[in-house]
C-alpha positions as CSV (number, residue, x, y, z in Angstrom):
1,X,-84.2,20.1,6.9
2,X,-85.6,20.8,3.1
3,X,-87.7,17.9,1.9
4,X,-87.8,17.4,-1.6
5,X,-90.7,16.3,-3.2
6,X,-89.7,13.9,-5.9
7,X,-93.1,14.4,-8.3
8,X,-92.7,11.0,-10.3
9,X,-93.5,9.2,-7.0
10,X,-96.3,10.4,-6.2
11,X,-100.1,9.3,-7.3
12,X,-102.7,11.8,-8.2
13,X,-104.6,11.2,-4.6
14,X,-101.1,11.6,-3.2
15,X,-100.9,15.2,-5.3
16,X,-104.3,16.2,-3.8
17,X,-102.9,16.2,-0.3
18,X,-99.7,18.0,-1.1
19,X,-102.4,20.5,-3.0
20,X,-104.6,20.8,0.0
21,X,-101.2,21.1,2.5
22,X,-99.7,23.8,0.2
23,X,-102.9,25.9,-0.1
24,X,-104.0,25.6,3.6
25,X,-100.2,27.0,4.1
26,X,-100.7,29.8,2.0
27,X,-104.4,30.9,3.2
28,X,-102.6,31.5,6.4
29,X,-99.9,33.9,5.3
30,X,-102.0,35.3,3.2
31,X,-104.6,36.0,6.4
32,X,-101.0,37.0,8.3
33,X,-100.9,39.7,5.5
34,X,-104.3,40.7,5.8
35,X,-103.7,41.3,9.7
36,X,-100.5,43.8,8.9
37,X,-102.3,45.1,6.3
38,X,-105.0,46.5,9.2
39,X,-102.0,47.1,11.6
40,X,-100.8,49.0,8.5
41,X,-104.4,51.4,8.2
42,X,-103.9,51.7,12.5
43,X,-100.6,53.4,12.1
44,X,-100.8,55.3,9.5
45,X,-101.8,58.6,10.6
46,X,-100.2,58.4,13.9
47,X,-96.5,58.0,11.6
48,X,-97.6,60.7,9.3
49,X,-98.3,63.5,12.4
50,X,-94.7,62.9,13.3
51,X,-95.3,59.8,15.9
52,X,-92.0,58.1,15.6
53,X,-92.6,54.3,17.6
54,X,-95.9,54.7,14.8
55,X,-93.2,55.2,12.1
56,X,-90.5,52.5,13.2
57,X,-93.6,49.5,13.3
58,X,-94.9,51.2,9.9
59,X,-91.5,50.7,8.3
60,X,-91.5,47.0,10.1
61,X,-94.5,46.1,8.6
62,X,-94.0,47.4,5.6
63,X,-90.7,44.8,5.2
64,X,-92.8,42.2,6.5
65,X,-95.4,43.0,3.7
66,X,-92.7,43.0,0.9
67,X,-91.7,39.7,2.0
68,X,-94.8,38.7,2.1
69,X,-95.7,39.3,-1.3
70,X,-92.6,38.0,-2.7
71,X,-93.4,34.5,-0.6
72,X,-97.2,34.9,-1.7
73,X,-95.7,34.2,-5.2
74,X,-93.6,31.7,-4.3
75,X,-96.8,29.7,-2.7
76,X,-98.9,30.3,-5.7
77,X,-95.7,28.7,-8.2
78,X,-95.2,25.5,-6.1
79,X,-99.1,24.7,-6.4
80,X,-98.8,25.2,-9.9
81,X,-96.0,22.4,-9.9
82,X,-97.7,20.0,-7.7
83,X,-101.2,20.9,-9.8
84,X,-98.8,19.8,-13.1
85,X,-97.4,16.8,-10.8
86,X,-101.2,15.7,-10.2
87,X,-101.9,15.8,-13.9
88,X,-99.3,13.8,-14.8
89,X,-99.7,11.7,-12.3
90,X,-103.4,11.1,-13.2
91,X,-102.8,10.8,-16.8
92,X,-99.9,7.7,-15.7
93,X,-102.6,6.1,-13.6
94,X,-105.0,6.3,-16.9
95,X,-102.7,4.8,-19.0
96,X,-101.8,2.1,-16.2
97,X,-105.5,1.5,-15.6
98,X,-105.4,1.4,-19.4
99,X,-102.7,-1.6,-19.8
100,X,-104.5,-3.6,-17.1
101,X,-107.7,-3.4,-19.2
102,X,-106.1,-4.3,-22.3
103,X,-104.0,-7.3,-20.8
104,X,-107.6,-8.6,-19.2
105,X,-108.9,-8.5,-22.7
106,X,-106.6,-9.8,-24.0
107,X,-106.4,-12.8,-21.7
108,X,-109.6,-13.2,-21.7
109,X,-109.9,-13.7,-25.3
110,X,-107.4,-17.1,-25.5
């Protein structure tokens, strides 16, 4: 099941988690695709003298590293939207904060 994140409900600390979720999640595909990149080096000679299991996991990776990079984007634009999501959240929470101040003063003068 897909959970949507609905980015008006959520406060700036809120944000921060999803921030620190989303990039802990994409440190470890990106260290996936570090670890078929070094597969990648291993079998590269063996597939090129003619080694033909070398060449069937070289083309393999080589998938798994186009996918890869196409989901290595995908990572990078939802932190940008939950980074915007955290801005706007803060700047709601400022202008909340804001509002309370105002009404103190405001009471507090009477």
């Amino acid at each position: 099941m897909q959970q949507v994140v609905e980015k008006t409900e959520h406060t700036a600390a809120k944000w921060e988690s999803v921030i620190a979720d989303l990039a802990a999640k994409r440190q470890a595909a990106r260290d996936h695709t570090e670890r078929l990149r070094s597969q990648k080096q291993e079998l590269a000679l063996e597939a090129a003298m003619g080694g033909v299991e070398a060449r069937k996991r070289l083309e393999k990776i080589n998938a798994e590293l186009a996918k890869h990079e196409m989901e290595s984007n995908d990572w990078d634009a939802a932190i940008r939207q939950a980074e915007s999501g955290r801005v706007k959240a803060e700047h709601s929470e400022a202008e909340a904060a804001e509002r309370e101040r105002c009404e103190k003063v405001s009471v507090s003068m009477r």
